[in-house]
N, C-alpha and C positions, 0 to 999 in steps of 0.2 A: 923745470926738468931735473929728475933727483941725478945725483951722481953717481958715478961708477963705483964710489969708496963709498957710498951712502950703504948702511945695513937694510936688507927687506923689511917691506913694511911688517908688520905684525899682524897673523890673523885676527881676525875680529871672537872674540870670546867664546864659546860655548853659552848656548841656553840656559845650561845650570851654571854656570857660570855668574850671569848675568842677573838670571833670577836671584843667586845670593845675594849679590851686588844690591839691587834695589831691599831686599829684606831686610838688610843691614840697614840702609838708608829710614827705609820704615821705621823701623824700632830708636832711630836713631830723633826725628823729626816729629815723631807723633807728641814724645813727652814735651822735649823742647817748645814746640806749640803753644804746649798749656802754658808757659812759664811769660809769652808775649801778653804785654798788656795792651800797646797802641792796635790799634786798626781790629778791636776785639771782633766784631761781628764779623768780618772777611776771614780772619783767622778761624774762628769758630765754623765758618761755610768749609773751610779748606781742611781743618781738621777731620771733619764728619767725612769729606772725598778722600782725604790718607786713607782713614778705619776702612771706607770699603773699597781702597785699593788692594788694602792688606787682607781684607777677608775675603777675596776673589782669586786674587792669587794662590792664599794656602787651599779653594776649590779646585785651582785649574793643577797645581803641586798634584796634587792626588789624582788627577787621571794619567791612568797611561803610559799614552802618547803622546803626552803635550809637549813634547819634547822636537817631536819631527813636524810638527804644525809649522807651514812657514810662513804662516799668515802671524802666530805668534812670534816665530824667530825675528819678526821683523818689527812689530808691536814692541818689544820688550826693550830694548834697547832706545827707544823715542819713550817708553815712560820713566825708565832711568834717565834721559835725560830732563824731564819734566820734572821730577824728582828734585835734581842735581839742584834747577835755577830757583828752586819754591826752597831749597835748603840755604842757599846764597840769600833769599828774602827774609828767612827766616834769623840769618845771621845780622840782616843789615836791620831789621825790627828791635834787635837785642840790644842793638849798639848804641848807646844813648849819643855817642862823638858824630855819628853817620848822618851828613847830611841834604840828604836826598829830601826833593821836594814831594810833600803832602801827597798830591795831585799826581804826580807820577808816581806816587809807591801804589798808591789806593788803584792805578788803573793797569800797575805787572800782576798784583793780588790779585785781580778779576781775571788778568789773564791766565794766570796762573790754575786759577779756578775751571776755567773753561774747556784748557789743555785737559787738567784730568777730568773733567764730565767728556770729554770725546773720548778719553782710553777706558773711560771705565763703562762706557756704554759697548765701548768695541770688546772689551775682556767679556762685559753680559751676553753679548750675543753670539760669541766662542762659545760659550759654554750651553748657551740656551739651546745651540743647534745639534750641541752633540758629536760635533767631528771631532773634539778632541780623547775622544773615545775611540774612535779607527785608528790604525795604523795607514789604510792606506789613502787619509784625508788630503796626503801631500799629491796623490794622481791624479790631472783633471782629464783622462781621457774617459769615453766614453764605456758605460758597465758593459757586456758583453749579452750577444743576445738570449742568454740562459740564466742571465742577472736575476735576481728576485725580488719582487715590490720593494720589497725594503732597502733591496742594497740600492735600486734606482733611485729611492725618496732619499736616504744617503746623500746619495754623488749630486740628488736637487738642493738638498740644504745646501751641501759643500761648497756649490757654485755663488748659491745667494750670498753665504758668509761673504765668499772672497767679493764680490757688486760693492759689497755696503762696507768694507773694512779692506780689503786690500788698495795697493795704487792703482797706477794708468797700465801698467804691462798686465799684473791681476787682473784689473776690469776685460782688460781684453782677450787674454784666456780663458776667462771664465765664460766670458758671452762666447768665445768661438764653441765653447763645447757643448754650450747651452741650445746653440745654433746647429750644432752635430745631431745632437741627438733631438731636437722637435722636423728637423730635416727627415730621419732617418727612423722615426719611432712615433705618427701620430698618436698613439695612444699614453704616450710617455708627457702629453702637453695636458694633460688632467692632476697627475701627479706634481706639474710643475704648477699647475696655478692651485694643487692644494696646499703643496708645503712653501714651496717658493715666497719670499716675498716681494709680490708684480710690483705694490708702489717704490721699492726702490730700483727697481726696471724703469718703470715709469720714469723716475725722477732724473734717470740718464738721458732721457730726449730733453732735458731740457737744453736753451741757448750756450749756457753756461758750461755746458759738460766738452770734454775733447771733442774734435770731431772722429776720430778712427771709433772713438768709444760709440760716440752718438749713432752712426753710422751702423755700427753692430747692434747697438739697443733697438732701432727701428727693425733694422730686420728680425730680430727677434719676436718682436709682438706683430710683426705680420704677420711671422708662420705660426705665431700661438691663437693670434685669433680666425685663422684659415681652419684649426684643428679643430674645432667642434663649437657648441654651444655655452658649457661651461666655463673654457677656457676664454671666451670671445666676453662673458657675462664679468667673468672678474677683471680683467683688463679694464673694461668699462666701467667697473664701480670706484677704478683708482685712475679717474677722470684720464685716464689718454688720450681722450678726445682732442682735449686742448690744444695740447702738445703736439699731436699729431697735424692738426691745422695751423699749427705757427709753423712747422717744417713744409709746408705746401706753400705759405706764404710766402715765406723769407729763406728756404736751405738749399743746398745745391741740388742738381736734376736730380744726379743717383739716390740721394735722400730720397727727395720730395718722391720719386716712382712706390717706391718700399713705403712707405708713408699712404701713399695714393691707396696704395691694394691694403693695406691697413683700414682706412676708413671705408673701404669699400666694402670690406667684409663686416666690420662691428655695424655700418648699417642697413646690413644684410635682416638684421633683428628690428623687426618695427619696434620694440619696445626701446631699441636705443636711436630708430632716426629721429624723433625731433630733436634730441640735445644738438643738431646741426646749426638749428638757427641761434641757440643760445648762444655760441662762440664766432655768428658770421660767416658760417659756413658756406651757407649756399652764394655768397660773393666768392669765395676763396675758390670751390669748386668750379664756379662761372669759369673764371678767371685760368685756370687751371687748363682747363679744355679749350682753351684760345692759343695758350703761349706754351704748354709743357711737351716735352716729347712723346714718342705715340704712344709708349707704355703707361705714363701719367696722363692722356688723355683717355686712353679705354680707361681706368682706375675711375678718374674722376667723374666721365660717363656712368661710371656703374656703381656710384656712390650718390649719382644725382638721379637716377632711375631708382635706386633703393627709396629716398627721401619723400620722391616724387608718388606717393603713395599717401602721405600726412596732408590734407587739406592743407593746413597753415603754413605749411613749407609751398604749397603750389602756388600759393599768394605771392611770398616771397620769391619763386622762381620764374612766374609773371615780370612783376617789379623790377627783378636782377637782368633780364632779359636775356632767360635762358634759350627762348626759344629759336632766336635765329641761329645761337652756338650750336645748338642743337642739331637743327640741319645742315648746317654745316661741314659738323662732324660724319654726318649719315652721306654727306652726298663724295666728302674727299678723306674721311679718315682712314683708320686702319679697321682690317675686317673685325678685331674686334671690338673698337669703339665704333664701328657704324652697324652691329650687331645690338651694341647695348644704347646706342641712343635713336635707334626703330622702336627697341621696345617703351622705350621712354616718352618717345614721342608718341606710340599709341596709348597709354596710357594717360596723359597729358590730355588727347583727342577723345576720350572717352570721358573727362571728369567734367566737362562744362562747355559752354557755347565761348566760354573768352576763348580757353585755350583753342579751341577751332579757326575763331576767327583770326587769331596772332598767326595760326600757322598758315591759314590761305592768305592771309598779305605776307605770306614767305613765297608764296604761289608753291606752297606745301603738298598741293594734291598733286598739281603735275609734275613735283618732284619725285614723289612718292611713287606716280608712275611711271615714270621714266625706269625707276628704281626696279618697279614690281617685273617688269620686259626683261630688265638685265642680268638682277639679282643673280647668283648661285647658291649663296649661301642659305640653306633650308629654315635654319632659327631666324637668319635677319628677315628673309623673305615672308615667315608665317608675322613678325612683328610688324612688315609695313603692310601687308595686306588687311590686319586688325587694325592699323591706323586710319588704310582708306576707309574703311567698311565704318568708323567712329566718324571721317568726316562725311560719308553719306547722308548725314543725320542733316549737316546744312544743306537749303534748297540751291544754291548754285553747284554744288559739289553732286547732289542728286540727281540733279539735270543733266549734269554733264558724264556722268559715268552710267545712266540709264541708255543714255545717245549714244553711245559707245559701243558700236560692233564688237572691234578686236578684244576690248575689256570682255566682254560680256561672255563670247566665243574664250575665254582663255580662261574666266574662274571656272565655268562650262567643264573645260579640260579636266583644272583644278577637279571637280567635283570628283571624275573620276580616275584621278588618280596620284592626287592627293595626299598628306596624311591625313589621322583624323581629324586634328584641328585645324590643319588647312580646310578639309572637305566642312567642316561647319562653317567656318568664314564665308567660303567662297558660295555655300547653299544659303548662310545668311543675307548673302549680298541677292542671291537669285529671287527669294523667296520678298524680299524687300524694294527694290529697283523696279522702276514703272516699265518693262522692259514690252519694246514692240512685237507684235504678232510677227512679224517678219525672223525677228531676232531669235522668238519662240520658237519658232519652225526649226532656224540653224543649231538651235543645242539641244534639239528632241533626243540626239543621242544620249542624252545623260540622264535621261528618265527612269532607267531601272536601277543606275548608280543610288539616285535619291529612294528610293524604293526598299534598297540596302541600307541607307540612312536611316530609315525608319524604323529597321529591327534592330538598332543600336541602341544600349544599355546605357553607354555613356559616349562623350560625356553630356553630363545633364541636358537640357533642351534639345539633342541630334533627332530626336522622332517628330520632334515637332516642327523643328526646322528643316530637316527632310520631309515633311509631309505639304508645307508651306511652300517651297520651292516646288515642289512636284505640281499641288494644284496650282502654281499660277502658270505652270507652261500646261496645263490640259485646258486651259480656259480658251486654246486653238483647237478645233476641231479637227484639226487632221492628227493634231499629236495624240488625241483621243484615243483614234485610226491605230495609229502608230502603237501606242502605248498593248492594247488589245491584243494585236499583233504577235508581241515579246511573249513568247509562254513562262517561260521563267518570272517573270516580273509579275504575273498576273498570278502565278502559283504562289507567289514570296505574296501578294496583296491576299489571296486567300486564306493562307496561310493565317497572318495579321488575324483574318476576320474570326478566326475559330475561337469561341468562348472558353474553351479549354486554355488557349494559348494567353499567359498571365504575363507573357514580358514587354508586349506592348499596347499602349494603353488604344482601346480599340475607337476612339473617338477620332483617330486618324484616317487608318486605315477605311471606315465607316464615310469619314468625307471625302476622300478619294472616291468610292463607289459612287456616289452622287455625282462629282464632278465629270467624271467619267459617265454619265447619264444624263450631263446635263442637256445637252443634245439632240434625247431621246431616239436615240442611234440604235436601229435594229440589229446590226449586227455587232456592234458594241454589248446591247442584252447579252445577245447569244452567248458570245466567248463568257461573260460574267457567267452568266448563268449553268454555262458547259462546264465551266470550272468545278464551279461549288459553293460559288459567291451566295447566293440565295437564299440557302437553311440559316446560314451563318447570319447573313442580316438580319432577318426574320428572327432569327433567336434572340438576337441583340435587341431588337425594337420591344420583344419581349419584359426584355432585362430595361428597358427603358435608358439605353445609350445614346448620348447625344447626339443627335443629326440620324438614328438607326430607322427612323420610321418614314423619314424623307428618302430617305434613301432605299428605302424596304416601297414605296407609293412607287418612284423612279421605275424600278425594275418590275414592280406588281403590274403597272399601267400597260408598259409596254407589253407585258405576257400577256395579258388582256385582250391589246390588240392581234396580238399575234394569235389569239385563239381567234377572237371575231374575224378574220382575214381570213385563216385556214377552214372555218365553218362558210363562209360566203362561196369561196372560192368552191368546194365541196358541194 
């Protein structure tokens, strides 16, 4: 504790001050140098580092503002000191009386050496970046929103300088602003992953870094790689991957979350999921969705649904025994990891007969159902109904949702009122499902829905899949009945059949008219015929469309009879 009589300390020097200081020292050490004979080659390494301390400095001398830099103010005074104890080495080298050991002279020299390759690298990239050319390189707040390209790529070098050469308070100012402005300017995270240098971002997630620092760095390249493509591309090429999976493994929850939604985005890009399994991933992600909080389990849910795309990772996510995590997560997580691991799971259900059968020893379908009844949520709900519709493909899972009144009656619903993608699912399941006449009968309401399916553009197979579903519920004669009935559905089917009409491929609507004949239903003709059904086919069978002249016989046959009947009767 200083004393009451004790004089104040003494401010610390001025910059030009200080820079004298060391210049003197320079000119004072360079010659001296030459005049060492022992330890020649360490000498000779540390001479060559004096000369371009001294020829860096008289660079940085002539800008400016090198003067309000306080990334130098603070630099300058640690290479005078480096200076100082290489001049004390250089004193005790002269000294033939001085008897310091070989062995420890030879290992302060290298240190010696090493001090200035760190300041002289940190003086090159002051200079390389150009801030010492602003004046207002000392501001880390963020550029203003009328800022311009250039002054934002500015205030981006400014930041990196201080990552890679400032301390632990620096590091952490600079990431806060860094973090200000990718928050508050996505279009500002292109500009940072041009000029910026990400791997020494990168290099702050490592074990070794602070944690307040590490903490900030991670958040940082979650929101740069949330911000687009390019910015997610360079991240990636300064291996973050890594890093990113050792903090899922081993760092605290609030990390590993910011972490989580990091990897979930860089393997948003198929071109960077498989580097997952090179680092282990798909164990760590496992892992992750078992034990992390629910924001690191949506995260890792949606970095194992990215993956889950790469064959070779779906082997591995077999093996790791993704699947029962998986429903798991679907049957008690949070809505948004039980959003992203439906879709994960139908996807999974779609790529092979393994993944089907892992998931029905989960008794996966009558999960699935139970889900499909309850669901609200419209994204989770279209992904487990794409999953059932993938386990339909197995014959017990076929059987068992063909059997299925209420199922059957509720995609039915689905059909008509639906989105799109729902109404293809749920007309795929119709058009597919061995479903009973009885059960036919119950969803005839949906027959002019599918009908609408049919003048659908997109998405790709909706006409055929509406057309699919439609025929197998006429293959009941009464829906036949029924169908005839609808005028609108019947005008929407003629419509289809006009040869002028180029938007739906008329091989559909052509087997509907057959099916709807198949019965040779006179007053089924009729309505066809009253319509306008007739020229249309006829024209078709012309044009040689497929199924057009069975269908063109169908209706020909019956007018046939219908004249031979009205001539008898006559």
């Amino acid at each position: 504790m200083r004393s009451t009589t004790d004089p104040p300390p003494l401010p610390p020097p001025s910059p030009a001050v200080t820079l004298e200081n060391i210049t003197q020292l320079l000119n004072q050490l360079l010659p001296a140098a030459l005049s060492i004979t022992c330890f020649a080659s360490r000498w000779q390494v540390l001479r060559s580092k004096l000369a371009a301390v001294k020829s860096l400095l008289s660079e940085i001398s002539d800008s400016p503002h090198w003067s309000e830099n306080l990334l130098l103010v603070n630099l300058l005074p640690d290479l005078l000191s480096t200076l100082r104890r290489t001049e004390t080495l250089c004193h005790h080298c002269c000294d033939a009386s001085f008897s310091r050991g070989k062995l420890l002279m030879q290992s302060d020299l290298d240190m010696a050496a090493g001090w200035l390759s760190k300041q002289i690298n940190d003086l090159e990239l002051l200079l390389r970046s150009g801030v010492l050319h602003q004046s207002t390189a000392i501001v880390l707040s963020r550029p203003e929103a009328s800022s311009s390209k250039e002054e934002i790529a500015f205030f981006v070098k400014d930041l990196f300088t201080r990552l890679q050469i400032g301390g632990l308070e620096f590091k952490r100012k600079a990431l806060e602003s860094l973090i200000q402005l990718l928050s508050e300017d996505d279009k500002s995270a292109v500009l940072v992953a041009k000029e910026g240098n990400l791997g020494c971002l990168v290099s702050l997630l490592d074990l070794n870094a602070h944690d307040s620092v590490r903490e900030l760095a991670v958040l940082a390249v979650s929101l740069l790689v949330s911000a687009g493509d390019l910015p997610r591309k360079c991240v990636f090429e300064e291996g973050v991957l890594g890093p990113l999976l050792r903090i899922l493994e081993s760092g605290p929850m609030p990390m590993k979350e910011k972490a989580a939604m990091a990897v979930e985005f860089i393997t948003a890009d198929p071109d960077n999921a498989w580097a997952i399994s090179a680092y282990g991933g798909v164990h760590i992600l496992i892992e992750l969705c078992k034990s992390g909080s629910l924001t690191a389990q949506s995260h890792a849910a949606g970095a194992i649904r990215n993956v889950s795309t790469v064959e070779d990772i779906r082997v591995a996510l077999a093996e790791e025994g993704a699947v029962p995590v998986l429903m798991q997560l679907l049957v008690s997580g949070s809505p948004s990891a039980q959003e992203k691991s439906a879709n994960c799971i139908s996807i999974l259900a779609s790529s092979s007969e393994c993944f089907r059968s892992l998931l029905l020893k989960e008794n996966g379908l009558q999960k699935l159902l139970h889900l499909f009844h309850e669901c609200s949520n419209s994204d989770t709900f279209e992904h487990i109904l794409r999953a059932i519709y993938s386990l339909s493909a197995s014959d017990t899972s076929y059987r068992m949702l063909s059997g299925s009144t209420t199922f059957i009656v509720q995609i039915a619903e689905l059909v008509k009122h639906g989105n799109v993608m729902i109404q293809h699912i749920s007309a795929s399941l119709l058009a597919n499902l061995a479903i009973s006449d009885g059960n036919k009968r119950a969803i005839a309401g949906c027959m002019g829905y599918l009908v609408k399916l049919m003048e659908s553009v997109k998405p790709d197979g909706m006409q055929e899949i509406g057309a699919k579903a439609l025929l197998s519920l006429l293959s009941v004669k009464s829906n036949r009945k029924e169908f005839v009935r609808d005028e609108k559905s019947l005008m929407r089917l003629v419509k289809m059949l006009d040869p002028k009409n180029e938007v739906v491929s008329k091989k559909f609507p052509v087997a509907v008219v057959a099916a709807v004949m198949a019965g040779g239903s006179q007053g089924c003709r009729k309505k066809l015929v009253a319509a306008g059904a007739y020229s249309h086919v006829q024209r078709l069978a012309e044009l040689e469309v497929a199924g057009a002249k069975k269908a063109l016989q169908r209706l020909s046959a019956n007018r046939l009879t219908s004249i031979l009947t009205r001539t008898w009767r006559d």
